[in-house]
N, C-alpha and C positions, 0 to 999 in steps of 0.2 A: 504494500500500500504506500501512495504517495505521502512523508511525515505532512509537509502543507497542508494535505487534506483533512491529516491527523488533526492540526493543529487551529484545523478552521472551528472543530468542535468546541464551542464556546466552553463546555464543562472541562471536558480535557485539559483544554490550553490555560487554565485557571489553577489546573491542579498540575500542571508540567513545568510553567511560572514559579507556583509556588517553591516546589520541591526545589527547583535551582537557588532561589534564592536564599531558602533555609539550611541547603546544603552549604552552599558559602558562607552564610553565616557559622554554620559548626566547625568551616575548619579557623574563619578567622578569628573563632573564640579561640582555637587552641592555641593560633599564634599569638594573640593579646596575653594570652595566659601566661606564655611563658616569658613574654615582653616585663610584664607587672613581676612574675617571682626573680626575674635576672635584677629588676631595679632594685628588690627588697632584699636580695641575697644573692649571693654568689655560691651557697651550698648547690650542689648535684642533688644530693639527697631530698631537698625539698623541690627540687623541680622534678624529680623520679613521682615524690609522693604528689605534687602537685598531678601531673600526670595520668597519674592510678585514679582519681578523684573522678578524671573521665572515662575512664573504661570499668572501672566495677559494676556502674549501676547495670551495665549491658548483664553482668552475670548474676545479679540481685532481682534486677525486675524485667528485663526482659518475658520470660516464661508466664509471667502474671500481667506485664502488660498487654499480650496475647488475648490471653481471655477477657478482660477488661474492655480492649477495643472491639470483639466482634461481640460483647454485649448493649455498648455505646453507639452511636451516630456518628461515622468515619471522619465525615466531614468536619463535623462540630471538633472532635476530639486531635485534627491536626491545627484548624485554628484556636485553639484555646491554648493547647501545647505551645506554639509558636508568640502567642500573646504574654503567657507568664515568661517564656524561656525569653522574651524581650526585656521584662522587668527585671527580673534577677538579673540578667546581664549590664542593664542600667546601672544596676545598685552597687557594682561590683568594685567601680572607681573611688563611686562614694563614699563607702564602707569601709576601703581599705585608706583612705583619706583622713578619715574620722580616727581609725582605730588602731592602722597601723599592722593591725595583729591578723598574722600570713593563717593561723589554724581556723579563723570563724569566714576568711576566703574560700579557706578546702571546702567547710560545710557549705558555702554559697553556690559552690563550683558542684558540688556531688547532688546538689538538689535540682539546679541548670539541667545537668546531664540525662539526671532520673527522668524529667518531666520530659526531656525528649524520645526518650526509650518508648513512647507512646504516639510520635508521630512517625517514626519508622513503617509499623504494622498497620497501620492505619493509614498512610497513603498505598500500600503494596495490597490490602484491603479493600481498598477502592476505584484501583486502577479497572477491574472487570466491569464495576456499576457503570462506568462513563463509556464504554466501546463496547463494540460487538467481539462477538469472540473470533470471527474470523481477524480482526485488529490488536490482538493481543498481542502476536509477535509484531506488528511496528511499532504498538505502544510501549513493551517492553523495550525494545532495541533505544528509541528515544529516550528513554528514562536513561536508561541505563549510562548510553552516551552522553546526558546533559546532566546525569550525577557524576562521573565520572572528570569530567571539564571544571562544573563548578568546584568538585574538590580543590581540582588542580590552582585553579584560581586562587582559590580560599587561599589556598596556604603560598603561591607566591604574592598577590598582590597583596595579603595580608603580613607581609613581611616588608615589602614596601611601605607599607603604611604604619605599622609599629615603628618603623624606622624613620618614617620622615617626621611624626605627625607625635609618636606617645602610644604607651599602652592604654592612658587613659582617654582618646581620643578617640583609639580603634575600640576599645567599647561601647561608646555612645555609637558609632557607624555600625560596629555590630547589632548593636540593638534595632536599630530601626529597620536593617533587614529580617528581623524577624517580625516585624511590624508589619513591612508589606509583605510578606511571604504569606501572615492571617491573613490581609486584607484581602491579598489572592484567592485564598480560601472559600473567603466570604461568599465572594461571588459567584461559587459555582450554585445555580439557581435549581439544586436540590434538596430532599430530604426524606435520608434514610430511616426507617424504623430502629428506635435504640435508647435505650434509658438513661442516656446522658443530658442533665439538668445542671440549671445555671448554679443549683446548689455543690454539682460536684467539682466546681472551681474553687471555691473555696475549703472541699473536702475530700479534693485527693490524697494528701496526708493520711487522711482517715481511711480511703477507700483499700490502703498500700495498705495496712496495718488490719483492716478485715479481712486481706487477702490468707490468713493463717486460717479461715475459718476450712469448713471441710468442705463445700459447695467448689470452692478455685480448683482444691487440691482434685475434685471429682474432675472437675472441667480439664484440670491440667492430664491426668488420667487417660481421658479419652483421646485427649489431643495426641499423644503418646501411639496410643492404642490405635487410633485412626493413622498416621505415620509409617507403622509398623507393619500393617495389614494392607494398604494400599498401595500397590507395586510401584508405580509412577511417583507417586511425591515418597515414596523410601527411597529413589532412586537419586530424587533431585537432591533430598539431603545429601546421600552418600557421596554425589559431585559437589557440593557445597561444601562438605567436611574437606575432605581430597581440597580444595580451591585455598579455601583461606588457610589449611596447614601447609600448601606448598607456601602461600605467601607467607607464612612464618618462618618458612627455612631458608625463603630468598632474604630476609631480614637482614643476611650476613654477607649481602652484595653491595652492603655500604661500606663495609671495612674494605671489599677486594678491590672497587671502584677508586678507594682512596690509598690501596696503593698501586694503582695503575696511574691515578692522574695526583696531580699534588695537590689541586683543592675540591674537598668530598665533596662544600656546599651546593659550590659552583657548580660544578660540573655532572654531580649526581641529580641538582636540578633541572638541570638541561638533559640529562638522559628521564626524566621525571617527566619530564613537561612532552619529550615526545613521542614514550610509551601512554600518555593520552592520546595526544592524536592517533597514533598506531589503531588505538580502541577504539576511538569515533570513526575512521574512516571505516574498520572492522565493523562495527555495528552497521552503521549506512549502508554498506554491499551484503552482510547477513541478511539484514534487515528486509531486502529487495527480493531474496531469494530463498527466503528461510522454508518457503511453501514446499520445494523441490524435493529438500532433503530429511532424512530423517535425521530429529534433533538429537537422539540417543548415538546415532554414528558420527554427527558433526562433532559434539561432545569429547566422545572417545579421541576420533580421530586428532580433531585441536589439540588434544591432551597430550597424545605422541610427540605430535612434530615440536609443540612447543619444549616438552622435554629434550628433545634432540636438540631442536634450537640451542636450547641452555646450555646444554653441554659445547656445541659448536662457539658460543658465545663465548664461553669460558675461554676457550684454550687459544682462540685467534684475536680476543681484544689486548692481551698483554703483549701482543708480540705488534700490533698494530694499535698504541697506544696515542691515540687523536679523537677529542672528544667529537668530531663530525662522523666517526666510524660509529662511535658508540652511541651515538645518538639516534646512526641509521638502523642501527641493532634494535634497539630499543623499539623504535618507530615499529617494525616487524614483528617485532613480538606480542606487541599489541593489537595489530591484525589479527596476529593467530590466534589472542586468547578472545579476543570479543564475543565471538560467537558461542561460547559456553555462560558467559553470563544470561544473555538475551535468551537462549534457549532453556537451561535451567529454572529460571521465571518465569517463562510460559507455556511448563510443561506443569509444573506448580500451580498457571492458572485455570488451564485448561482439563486438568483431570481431580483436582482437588476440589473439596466441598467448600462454598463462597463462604458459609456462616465458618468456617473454620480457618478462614486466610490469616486473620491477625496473631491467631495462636501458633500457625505454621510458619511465618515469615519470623515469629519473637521468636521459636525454638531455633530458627536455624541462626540468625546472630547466637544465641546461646552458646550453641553447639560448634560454629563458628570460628567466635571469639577463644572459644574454648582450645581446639584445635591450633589456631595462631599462636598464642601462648604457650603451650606444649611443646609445638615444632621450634619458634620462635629459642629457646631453652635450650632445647636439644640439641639443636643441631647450634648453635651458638659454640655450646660446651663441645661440640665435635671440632669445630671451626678450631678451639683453640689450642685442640691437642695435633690436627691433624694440619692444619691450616685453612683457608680459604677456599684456596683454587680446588684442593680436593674434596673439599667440602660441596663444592658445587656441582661439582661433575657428580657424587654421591649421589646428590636432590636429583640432579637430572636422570641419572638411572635407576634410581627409586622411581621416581614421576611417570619413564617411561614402562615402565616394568606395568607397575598399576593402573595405567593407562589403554596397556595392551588388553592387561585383564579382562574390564571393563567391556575391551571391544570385543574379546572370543566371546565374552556371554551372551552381549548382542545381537549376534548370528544366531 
């Protein structure tokens, strides 16, 4: 499908708007974040713990904010998300203006974070109500590609702007894009059936805290239990695990990068910046063709070569050490992985039950996140007995190995 035609969908384009601009704002909170802990301190330790502040809630309330949004109004529950996650991010200058004191930060920062863990599932819940299901894969591919960008954004221009401007500067600019990201929201001119009340803005706190009752823990159960029994979405998790623990093991191609070239920042940004494009151009040519193929063989397939790839990467950028080689590397590998995201999503949306999307989208961050961290560890601690380079050729023939798997069971 043509994306413009996509995008002519007035509900759509309200909620593809959105998501970009909420995604920019989450990374250039992350950049402000660490802007504001460099000016208060120079400890590692607390910019490690600052850090953690953002990724726990993923492993605290993801699972629960699952069930939460597919008993809520999607809609309502990405602008309301977006509208607090604006205020706490206001307060943040303020507060630490006022008080000075880096620990009632953390708590301001882990609460930011929580309240977002709920607009995740909740736009990937709602992408089916706005398109037909034959648009699922261009709607997927689009998303996918303009999260993917605005990240990138997020975190260079947000480094520009810490820099020119103040950490306290780039919070007030973060905030307001989450401002209009709601307003975005606002406007898409429907509504869902959902028990989300103006009351539970002021009592999510509370609702996080009944989630202990045994009602979640059922809901959480079946979500499980549904996962498990259903071939297609056990599948797409099991590519989702497999995705973000390979990118935990690739974690330790910024130490090899940085002794290939002399500066990591620079240079691992520009190999950064054009494994995006790599992915957008990949999504955009998926995207046009995804009808053809089967999404379980692109998958596999992808998974191969780009293993190979890695490896072939590995062994020829040291010997041809010029950040325009490495960036064309780069650029390629990002063609080749696109097409497992976009398909993975719309194989989740197309075989999976709709009342069940916000619990399926939170388990697989969960599980995810989980995965990243594991590998991320692991293979780190391999890195440093074994070194780098061997370290990555390891990933890449693990990767291909499990990839092939994958594809014999296919057949």
């Amino acid at each position: 499908m043509n994306y413009l035609d996509l995008l002519k969908k007035r509900n759509f384009f309200c909620l593809w708007f959105g998501q970009i601009i909420s995604q920019f704002g989450d990374r250039l909170t992350q950049i402000a974040l660490i802007g504001l802990v460099s000016k208060a301190t120079t400890s590692s330790t607390n910019l490690a713990f600052m850090l953690s502040m953002t990724i726990i809630p993923v492993f605290l309330f993801s699972p629960v904010a699952g069930v939460y949004v597919d008993r809520w109004d999607n809609r309502k529950t990405m602008y309301i998300s977006d509208f607090i996650r604006g205020i706490i991010i206001l307060l943040i200058p303020i507060i630490f203006e006022w008080t000075k004191c880096m620990p009632l930060i953390y708590i301001v920062i882990f609460f930011a974070f929580s309240v977002g863990r709920f607009f995740i599932p909740a736009k990937m819940a709602l992408v089916p109500k706005l398109v037909e299901k034959k648009e699922l894969f261009a709607a997927n591919s689009l998303i996918s590609i303009t999260a993917t960008v605005a990240a990138i954004l997020g975190i260079g221009v947000g480094g520009v702007i810490v820099e020119t401007w103040g950490a306290d500067i780039s919070f007030f600019i973060d905030s307001g894009t989450f401002f209009l990201s709601a307003i975005s929201i606002i406007f898409i001119p429907i509504t869902v059936a959902g028990k989300f009340s103006s009351h539970d803005i002021l009592d999510i706190g509370k609702e996080i805290v009944v989630t202990v009752k045994k009602s979640v823990f059922v809901d959480i159960k079946e979500s499980i239990k549904y996962v498990v029994l259903q071939k297609e979405t056990r599948y797409a998790f099991r590519i989702f695990l497999f995705l973000f623990s390979y990118a935990g093991a690739m974690f330790i191609s910024i130490k090899f990068i940085q002794n290939v070239f002399a500066s990591v920042t620079k240079d691992f940004g520009f190999m950064t910046l054009s494994l995006a494009v790599g992915i957008f151009i990949g999504s955009v040519i998926y995207g046009k063709i995804a009808h053809k193929f089967n999404p379980r063989k692109v998958i596999s397939s992808a998974l191969m070569v780009a293993s190979l790839y890695l490896i072939f990467f590995t062994i020829f950028l040291p010997r041809y050490p010029v950040i325009s080689v490495g960036m064309l590397f780069a650029g390629f590998l990002g063609m080749i992985i696109a097409p497992v995201f976009v398909a993975a999503n719309a194989m989740i949306h197309s075989y999976s039950d709709r009342d069940m999307l916000g619990r399926i989208f939170s388990f697989i961050e969960l599980i995810g996140h989980m995965g990243f961290f594991i590998s991320m560890f692991t293979f780190s601690f391999i890195a440093d007995l074994a070194g780098t380079f061997t370290t990555l050729i390891l990933v890449g023939i693990i990767g291909f190995c499990l990839a092939f798997m994958e594809h014999i069971n296919n057949d």
